[in-house]
NUZAVEX-599715 format. One record per residue: residue number from 1; residue in one letter; x, y negated, z negated of N, C-alpha, C in turn. Coordinates in Angstrom, 3 decimals. Last residue first. Layout:
N
> NUM,A,X,Y,Z,X,Y,Z,X,Y,Z
...
***
This chain:
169
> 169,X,-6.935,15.737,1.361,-5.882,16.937,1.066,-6.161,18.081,0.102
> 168,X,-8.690,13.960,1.401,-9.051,15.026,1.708,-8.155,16.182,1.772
> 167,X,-7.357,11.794,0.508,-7.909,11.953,-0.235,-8.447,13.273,-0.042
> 166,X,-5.388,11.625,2.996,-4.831,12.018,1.222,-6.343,12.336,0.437
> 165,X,-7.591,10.737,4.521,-6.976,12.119,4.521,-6.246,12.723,3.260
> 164,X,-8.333,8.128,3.877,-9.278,9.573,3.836,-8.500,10.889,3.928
> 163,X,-6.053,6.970,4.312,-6.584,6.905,3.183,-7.380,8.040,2.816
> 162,X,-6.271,6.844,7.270,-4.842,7.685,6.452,-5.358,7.670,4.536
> 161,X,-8.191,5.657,7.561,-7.958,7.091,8.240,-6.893,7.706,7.540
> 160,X,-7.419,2.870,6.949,-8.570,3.433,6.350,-8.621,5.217,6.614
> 159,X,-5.280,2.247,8.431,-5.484,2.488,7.165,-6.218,2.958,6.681
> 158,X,-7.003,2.828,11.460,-5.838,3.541,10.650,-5.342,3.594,9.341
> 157,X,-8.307,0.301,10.982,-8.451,1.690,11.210,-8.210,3.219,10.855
> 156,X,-6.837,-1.842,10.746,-7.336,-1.489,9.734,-8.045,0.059,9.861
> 155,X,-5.679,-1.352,13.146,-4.645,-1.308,11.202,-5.771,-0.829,10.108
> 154,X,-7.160,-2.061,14.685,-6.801,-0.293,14.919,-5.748,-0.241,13.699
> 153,X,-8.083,-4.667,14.378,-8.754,-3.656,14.574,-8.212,-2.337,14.369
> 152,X,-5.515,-5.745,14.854,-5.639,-6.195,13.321,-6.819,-4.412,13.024
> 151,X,-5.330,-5.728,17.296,-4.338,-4.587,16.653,-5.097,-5.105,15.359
> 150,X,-7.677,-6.774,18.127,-7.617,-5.111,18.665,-6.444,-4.233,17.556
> 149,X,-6.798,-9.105,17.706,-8.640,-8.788,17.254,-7.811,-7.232,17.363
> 148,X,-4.374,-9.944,19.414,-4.924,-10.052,18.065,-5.918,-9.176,17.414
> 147,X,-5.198,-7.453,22.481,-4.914,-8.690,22.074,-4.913,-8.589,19.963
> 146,X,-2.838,-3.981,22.764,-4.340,-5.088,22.951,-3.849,-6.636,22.245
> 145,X,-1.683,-1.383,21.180,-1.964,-2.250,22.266,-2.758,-3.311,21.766
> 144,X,0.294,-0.503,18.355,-1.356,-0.991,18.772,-1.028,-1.800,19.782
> 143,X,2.879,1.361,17.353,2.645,0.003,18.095,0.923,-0.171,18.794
> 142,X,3.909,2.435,13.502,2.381,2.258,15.285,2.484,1.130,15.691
> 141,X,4.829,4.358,11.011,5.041,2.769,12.066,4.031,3.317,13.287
> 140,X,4.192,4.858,7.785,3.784,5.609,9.571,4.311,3.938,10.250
> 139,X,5.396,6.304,4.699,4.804,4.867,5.395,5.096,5.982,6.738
> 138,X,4.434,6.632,1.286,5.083,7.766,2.619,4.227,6.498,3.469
> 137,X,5.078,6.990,-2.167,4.747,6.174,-0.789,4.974,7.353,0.019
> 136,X,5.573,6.688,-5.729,5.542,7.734,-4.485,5.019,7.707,-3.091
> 135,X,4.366,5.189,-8.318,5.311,6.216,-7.781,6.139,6.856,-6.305
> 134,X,2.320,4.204,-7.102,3.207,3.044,-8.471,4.354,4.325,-7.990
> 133,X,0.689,5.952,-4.660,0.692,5.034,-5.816,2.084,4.632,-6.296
> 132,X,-0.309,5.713,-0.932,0.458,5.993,-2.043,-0.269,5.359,-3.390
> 131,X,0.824,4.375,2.688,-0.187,4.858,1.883,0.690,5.600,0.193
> 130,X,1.667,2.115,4.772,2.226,2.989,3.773,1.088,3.599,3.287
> 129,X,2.318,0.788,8.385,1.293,1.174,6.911,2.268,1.740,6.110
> 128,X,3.252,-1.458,10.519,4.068,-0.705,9.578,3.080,-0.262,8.310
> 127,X,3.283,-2.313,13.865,3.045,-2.595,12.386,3.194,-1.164,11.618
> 126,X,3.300,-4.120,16.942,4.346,-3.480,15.740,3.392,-3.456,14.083
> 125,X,1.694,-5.921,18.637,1.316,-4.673,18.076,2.208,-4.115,17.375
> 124,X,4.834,-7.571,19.628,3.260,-7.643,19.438,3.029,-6.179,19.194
> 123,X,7.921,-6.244,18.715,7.406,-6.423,19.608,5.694,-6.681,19.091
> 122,X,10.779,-6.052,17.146,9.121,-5.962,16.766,8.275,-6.478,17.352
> 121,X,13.222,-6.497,18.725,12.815,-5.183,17.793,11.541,-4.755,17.468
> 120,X,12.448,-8.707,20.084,12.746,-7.320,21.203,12.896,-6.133,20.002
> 119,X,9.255,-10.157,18.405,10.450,-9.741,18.883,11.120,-8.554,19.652
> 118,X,6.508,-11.842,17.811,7.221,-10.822,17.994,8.646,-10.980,18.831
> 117,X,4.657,-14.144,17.574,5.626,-13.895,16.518,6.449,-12.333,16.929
> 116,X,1.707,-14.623,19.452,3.082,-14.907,19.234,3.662,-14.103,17.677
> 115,X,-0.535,-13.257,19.112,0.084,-13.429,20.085,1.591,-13.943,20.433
> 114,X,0.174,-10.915,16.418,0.419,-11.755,17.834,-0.909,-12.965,17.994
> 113,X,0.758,-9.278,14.384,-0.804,-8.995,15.369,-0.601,-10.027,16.515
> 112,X,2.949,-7.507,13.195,3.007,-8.311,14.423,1.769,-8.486,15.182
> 111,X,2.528,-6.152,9.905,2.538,-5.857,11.470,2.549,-7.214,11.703
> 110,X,1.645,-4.249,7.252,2.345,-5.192,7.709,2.538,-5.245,8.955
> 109,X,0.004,-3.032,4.437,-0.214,-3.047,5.910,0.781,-4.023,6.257
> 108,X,-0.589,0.111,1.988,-0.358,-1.153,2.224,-0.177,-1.606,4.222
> 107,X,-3.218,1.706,-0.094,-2.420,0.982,1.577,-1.832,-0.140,1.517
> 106,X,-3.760,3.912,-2.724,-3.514,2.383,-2.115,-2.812,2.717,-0.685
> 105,X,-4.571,5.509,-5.800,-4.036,5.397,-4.346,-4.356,4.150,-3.710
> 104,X,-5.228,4.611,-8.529,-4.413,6.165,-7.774,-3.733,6.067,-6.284
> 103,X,-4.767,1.229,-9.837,-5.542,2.472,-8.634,-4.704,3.959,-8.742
> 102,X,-3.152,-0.467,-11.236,-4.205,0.979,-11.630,-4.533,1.837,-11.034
> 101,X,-2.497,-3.118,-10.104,-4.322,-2.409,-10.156,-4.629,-1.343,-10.929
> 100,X,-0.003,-2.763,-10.177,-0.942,-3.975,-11.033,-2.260,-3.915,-10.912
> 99,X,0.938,-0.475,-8.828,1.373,-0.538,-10.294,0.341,-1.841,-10.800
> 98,X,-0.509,-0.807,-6.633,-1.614,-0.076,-6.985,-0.472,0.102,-8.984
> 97,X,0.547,-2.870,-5.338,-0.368,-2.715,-5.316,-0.677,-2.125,-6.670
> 96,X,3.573,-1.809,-5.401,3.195,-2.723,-6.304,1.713,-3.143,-6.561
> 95,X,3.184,-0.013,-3.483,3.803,0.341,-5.086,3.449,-0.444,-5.949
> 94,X,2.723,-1.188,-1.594,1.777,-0.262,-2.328,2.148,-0.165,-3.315
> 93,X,5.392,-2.468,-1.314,4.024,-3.108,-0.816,2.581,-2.430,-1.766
> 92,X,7.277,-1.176,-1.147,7.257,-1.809,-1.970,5.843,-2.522,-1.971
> 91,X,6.034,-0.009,1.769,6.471,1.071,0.483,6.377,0.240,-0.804
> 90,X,6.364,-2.022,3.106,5.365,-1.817,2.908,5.294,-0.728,1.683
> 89,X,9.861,-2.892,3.078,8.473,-3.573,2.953,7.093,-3.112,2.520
> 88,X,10.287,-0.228,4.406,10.488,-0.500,3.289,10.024,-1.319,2.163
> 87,X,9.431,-0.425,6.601,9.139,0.811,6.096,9.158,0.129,4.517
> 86,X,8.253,-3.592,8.213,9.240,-2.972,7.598,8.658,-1.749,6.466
> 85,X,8.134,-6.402,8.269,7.400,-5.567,9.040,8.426,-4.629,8.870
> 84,X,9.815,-8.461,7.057,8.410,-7.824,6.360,7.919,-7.030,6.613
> 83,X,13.259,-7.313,6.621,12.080,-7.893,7.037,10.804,-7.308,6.322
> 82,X,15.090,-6.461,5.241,15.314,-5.720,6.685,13.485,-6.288,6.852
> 81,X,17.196,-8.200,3.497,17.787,-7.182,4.664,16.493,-6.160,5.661
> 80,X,14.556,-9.760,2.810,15.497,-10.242,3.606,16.731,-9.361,4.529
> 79,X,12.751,-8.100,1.393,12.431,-8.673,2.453,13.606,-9.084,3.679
> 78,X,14.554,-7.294,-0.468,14.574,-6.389,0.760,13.665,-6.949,1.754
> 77,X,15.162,-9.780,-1.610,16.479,-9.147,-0.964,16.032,-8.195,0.287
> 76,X,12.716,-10.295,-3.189,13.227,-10.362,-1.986,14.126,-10.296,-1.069
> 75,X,10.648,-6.969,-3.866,12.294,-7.856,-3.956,12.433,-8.735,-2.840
> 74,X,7.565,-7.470,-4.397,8.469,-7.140,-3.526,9.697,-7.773,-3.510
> 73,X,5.344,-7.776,-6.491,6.606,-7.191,-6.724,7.770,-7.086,-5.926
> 72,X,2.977,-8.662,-5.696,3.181,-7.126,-5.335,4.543,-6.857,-6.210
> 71,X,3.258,-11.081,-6.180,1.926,-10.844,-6.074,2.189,-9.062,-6.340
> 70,X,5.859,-12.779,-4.972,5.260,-12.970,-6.269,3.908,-12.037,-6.991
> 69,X,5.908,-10.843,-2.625,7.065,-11.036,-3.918,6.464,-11.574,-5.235
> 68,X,3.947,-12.070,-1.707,4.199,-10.292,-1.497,5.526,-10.350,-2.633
> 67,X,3.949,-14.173,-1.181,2.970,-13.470,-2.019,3.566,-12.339,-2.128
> 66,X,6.362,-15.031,0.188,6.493,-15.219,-1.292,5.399,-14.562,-1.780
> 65,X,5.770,-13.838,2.302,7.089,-13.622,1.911,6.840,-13.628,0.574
> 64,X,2.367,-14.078,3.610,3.612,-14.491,3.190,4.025,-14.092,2.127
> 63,X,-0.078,-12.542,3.133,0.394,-12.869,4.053,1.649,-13.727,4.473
> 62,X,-1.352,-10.866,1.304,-0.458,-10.953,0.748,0.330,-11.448,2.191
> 61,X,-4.010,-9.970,-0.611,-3.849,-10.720,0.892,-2.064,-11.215,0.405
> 60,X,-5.138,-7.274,-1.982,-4.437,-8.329,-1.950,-3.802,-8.508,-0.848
> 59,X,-8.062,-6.197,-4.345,-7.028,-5.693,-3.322,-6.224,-6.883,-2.960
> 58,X,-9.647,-4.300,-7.305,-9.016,-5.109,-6.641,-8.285,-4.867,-4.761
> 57,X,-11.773,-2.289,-7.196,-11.832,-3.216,-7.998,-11.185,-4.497,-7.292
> 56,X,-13.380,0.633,-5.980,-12.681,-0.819,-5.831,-12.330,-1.778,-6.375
> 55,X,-15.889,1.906,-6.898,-13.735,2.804,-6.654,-12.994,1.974,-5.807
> 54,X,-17.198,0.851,-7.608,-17.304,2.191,-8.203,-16.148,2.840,-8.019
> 53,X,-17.795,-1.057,-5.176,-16.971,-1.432,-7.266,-16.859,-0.090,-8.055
> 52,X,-19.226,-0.352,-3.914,-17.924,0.196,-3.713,-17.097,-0.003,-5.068
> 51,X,-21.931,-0.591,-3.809,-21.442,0.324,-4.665,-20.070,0.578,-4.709
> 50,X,-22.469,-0.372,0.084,-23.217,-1.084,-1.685,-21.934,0.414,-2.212
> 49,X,-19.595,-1.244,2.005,-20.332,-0.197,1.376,-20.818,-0.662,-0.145
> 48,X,-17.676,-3.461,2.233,-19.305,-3.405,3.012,-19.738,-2.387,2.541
> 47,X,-15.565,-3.191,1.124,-16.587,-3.680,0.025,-17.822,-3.977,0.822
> 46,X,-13.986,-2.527,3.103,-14.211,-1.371,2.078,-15.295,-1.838,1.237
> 45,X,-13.773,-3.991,4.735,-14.599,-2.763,5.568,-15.339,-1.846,4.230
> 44,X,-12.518,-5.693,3.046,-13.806,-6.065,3.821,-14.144,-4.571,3.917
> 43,X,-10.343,-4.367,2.563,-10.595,-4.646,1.845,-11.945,-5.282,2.108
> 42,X,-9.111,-4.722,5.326,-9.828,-3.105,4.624,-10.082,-3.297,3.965
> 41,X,-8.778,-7.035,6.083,-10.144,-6.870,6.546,-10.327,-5.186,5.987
> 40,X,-6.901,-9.200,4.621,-8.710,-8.753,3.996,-8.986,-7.697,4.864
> 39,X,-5.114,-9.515,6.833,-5.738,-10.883,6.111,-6.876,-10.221,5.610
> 38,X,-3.972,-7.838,8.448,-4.886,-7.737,8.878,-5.797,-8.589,8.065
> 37,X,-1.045,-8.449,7.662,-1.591,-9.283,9.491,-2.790,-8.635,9.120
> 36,X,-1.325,-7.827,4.686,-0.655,-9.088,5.082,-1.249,-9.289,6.793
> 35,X,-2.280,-6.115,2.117,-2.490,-6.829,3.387,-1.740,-7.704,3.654
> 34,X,-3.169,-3.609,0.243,-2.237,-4.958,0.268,-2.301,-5.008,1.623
> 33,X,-5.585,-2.023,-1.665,-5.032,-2.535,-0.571,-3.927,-3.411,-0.739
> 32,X,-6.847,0.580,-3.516,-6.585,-0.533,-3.282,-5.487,-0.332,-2.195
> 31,X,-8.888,3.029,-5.520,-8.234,2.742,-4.278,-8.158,1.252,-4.743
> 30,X,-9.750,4.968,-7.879,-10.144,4.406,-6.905,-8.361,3.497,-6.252
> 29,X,-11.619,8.534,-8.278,-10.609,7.769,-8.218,-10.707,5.930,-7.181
> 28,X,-13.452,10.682,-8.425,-13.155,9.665,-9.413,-12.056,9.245,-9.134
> 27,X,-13.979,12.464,-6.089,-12.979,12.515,-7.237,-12.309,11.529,-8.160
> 26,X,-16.433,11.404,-5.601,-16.228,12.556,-6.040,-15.121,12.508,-6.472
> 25,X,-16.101,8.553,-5.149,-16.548,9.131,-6.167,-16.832,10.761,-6.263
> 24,X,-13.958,8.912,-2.392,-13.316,8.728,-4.214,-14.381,8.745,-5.106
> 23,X,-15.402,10.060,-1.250,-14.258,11.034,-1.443,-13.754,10.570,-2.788
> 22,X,-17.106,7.874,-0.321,-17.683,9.793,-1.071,-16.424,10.110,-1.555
> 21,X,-15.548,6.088,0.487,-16.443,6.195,-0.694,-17.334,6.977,-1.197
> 20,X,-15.125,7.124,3.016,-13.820,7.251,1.894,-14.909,6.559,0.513
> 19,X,-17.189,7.668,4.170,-16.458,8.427,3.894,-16.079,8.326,3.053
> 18,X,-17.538,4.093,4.306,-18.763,5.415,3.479,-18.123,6.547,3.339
> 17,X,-15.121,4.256,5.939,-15.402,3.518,4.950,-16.537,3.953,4.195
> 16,X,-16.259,4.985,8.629,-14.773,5.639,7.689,-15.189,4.612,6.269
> 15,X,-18.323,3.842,8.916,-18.756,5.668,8.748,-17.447,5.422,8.047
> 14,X,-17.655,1.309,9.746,-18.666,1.360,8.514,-18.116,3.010,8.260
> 13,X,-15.843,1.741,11.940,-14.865,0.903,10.198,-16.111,1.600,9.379
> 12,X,-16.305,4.756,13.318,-16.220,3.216,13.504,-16.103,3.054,11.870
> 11,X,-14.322,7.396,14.621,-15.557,7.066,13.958,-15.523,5.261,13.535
> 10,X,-12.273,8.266,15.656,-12.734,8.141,16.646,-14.283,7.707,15.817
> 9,X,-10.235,9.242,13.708,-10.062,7.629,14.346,-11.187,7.380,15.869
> 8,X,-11.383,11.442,12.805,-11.465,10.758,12.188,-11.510,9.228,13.021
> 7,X,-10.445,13.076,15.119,-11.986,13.133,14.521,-12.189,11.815,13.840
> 6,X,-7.881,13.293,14.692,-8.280,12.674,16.081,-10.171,12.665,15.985
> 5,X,-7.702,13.657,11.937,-7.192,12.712,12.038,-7.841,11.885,13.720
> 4,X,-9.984,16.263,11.013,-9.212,16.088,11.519,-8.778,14.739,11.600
> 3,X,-11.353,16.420,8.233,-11.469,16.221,9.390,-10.038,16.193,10.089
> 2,X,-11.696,19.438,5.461,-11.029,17.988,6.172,-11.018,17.582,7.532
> 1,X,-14.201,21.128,4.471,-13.050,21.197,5.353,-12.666,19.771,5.762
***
């Protein structure tokens, strides 16, 4: 039976992360990331489990404009009509992920971890997941309280939580 989501975000990075490395060697599949404000760290949480090469191969720091264009694929037109922190952004984000990995499924992450760089549209804590493959996305926006450490903390969280659940569909 699948956990629940309020089950889920209440378990710490190691347990979600051993989770989601039952789920993809049972169903043989593996995963990848794109990152940009949380710089590595699901891609950390994910290669603290021995054995993760078993349904990890790649993932990608993609913390400027131009990686994410040169690296992912991301037009930059649509960077430019509607930013990085952005549905759309991150959609192109995975897509491109997981079209140059292979993977089945992937996250992508974009947000305002602050202390500075926000705005009266994208205020600190603003950030923008996707989850998906080469085909087919579905992105969540969340404003995360707290300082730096806390929102990078509850992205990667949450990525990792939304990962387990497709997989537990």
């Amino acid at each position: 039976m699948p956990a629940s989501p309020q089950r889920l975000s209440n378990l710490d990075l190691a347990t979600l992360a051993e989770r989601l490395g039952r789920l993809c060697r049972q169903q043989g599949r593996q995963v990848t990331c794109a990152e940009s404000c949380t710089g590595g760290g699901v891609a950390s949480a994910i290669t603290a489990v021995a054995g993760s090469s078993d349904y990890f191969e790649t993932g990608y720091v993609t913390y400027s404009n131009a990686a994410k264009s040169r690296l992912l694929g991301v037009d930059p037109a649509l960077l430019e009509a509607h930013g990085a922190v952005s549905r759309e952004v991150v959609e192109a984000m995975v897509a491109g992920a997981c079209g140059d990995s292979g993977a089945a499924l992937g996250v992508a992450i974009s947000g305002v971890a602050g202390p500075g760089g926000g705005s009266d549209a994208k205020p600190v804590g603003t950030v923008w997941l996707a989850w998906g493959d080469a085909d087919t996305q579905q992105a969540e926006h969340y404003h995360f309280p707290g300082d730096r450490r806390a929102v990078r903390e509850q992205a990667v969280r949450a990525a990792l939580v939304g990962l387990i659940q497709r997989l537990d569909a």
